[in-house]
C-alpha positions as CSV (number, residue, x, y, z in Angstrom):
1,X,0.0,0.0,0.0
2,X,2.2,2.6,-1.0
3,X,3.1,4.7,-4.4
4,X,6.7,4.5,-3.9
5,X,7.3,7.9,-3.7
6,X,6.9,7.8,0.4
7,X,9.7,6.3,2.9
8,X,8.7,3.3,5.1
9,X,6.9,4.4,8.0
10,X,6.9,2.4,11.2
11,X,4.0,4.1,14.2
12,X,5.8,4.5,17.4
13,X,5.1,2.5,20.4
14,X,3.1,5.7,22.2
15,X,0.8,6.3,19.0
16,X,-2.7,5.7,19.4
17,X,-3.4,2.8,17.3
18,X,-0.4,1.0,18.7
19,X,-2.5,-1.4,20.2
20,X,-2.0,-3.0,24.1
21,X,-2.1,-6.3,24.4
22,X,-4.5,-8.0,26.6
23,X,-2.2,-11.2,27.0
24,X,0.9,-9.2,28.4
25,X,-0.6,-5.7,29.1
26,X,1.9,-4.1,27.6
27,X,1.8,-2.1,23.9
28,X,2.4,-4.7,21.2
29,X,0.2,-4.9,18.0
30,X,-1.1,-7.9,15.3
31,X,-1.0,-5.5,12.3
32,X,2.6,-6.9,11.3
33,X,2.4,-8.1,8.1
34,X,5.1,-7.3,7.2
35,X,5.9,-10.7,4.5
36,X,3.0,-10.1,2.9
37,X,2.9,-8.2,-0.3
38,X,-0.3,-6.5,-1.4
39,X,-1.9,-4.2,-4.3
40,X,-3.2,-0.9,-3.2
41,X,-6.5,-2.8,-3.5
42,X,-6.1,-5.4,-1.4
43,X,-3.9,-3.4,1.4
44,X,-7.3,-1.4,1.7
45,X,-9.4,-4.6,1.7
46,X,-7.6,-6.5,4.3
47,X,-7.1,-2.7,6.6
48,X,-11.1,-2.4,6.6
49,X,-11.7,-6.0,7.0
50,X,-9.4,-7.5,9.0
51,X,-8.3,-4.1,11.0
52,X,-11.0,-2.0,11.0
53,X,-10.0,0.3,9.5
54,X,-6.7,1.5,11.3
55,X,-3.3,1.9,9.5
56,X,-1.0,-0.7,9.2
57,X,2.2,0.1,11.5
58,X,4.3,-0.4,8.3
59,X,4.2,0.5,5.1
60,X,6.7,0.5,2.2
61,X,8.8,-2.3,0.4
62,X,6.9,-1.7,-3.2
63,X,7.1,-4.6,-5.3
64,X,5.6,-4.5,-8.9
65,X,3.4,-6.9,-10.4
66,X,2.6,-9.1,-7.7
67,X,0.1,-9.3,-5.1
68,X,-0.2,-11.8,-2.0
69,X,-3.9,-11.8,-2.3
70,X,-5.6,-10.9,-5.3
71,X,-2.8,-13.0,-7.3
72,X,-3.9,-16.4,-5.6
73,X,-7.4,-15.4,-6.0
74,X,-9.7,-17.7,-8.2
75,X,-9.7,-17.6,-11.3
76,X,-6.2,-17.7,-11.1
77,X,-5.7,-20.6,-9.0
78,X,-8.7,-23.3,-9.5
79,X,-9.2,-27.1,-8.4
80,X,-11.6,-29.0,-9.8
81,X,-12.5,-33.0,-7.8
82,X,-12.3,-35.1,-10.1
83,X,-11.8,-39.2,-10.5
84,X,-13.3,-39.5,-6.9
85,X,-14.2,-42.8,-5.8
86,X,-15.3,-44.5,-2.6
87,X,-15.1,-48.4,-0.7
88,X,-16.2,-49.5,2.9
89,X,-13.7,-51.5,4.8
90,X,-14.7,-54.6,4.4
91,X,-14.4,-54.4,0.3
92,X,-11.1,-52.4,0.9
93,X,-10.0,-56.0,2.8
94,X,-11.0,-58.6,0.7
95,X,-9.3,-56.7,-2.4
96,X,-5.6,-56.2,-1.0
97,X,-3.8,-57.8,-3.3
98,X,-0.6,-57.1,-1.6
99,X,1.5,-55.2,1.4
100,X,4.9,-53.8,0.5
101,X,7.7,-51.4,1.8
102,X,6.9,-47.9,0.7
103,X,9.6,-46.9,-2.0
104,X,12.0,-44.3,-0.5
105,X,10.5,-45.2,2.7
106,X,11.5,-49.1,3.4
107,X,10.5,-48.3,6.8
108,X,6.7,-47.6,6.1
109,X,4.6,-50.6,4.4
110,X,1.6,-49.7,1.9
111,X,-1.4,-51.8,1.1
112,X,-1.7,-53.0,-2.8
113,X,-5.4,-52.8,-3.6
114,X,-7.6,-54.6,-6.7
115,X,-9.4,-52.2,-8.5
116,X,-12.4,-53.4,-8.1
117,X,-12.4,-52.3,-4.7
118,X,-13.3,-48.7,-5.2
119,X,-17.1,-47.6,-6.8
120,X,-17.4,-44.8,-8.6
121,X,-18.7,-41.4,-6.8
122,X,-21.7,-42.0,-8.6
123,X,-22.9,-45.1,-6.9
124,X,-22.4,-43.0,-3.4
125,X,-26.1,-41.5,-4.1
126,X,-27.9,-45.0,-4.0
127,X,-25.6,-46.3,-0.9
128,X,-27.3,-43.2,0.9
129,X,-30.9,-43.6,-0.3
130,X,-30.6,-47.6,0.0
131,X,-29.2,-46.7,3.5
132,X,-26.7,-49.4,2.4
133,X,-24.8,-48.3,5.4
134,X,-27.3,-49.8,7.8
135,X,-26.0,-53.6,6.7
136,X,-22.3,-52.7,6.6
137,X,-22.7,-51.3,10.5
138,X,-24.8,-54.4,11.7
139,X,-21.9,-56.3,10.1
140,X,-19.1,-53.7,11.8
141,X,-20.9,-54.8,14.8
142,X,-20.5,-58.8,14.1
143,X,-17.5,-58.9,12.6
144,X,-14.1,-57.3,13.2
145,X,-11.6,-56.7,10.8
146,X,-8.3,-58.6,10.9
147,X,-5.1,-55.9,10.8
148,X,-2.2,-56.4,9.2
């Protein structure tokens, strides 16, 4: 939040909006940010939503052509679910095909599943309105799982 043209400010310990904190009782503040870089945009945004509206105690640094927030802002950065699948445990069980040392991490073992373990994310809906779930806990409660 600056145009470059003004030196770094820093508000003094016995200004005003140097807050006191309730923790310690003595003048600190939480408006230190001073690793994050902003547009003159966003510097207002986050000073009237996240401090109510008081200064920042530091302002300077310019950096062009990059912003902390508006730059990480969809649609810039975007994530989409996709491939999702789901399995109960018992399924999960009877399709481990194999248990192996992790590569790169011979001290960790992961499980080898089947493929035909895992249902498509479409499926899900008819589990629920089935209440497919009711037989698998009855059978939770009957039967326990042997660990490997």
């Amino acid at each position: 939040m600056t145009d470059g043209s003004a030196s770094p400010q820093l508000l003094a310990p016995d200004h005003p909006y140097w807050e006191k904190c309730a923790r310690h009782r003595n003048k600190q503040t939480s408006r230190f940010v001073a690793h994050l870089f902003l547009c003159d945009a966003c510097a207002q945004r986050l000073k009237r939503e996240c401090f109510n509206d008081r200064p920042p105690i530091f302002e300077g640094l310019a950096v062009e052509g990059f912003c902390g927030l508006c730059n990480y802002a969809p649609p810039t950065r975007h994530s989409v679910a996709a491939g999702m699948w789901w399995t109960d445990c018992f399924t999960l069980h009877e399709h481990l095909r194999t248990i192996r040392a992790r590569r790169g991490e011979e001290d960790k073992s992961a499980g080898y599943y089947s493929p035909q373990a895992f249902r498509t994310i479409g499926s899900f809906r008819n589990e629920l309105f089935t209440r497919g779930y009711v037989t698998l806990q009855k059978r939770l409660k009957k039967q326990t799982l042997p660990l490997r």
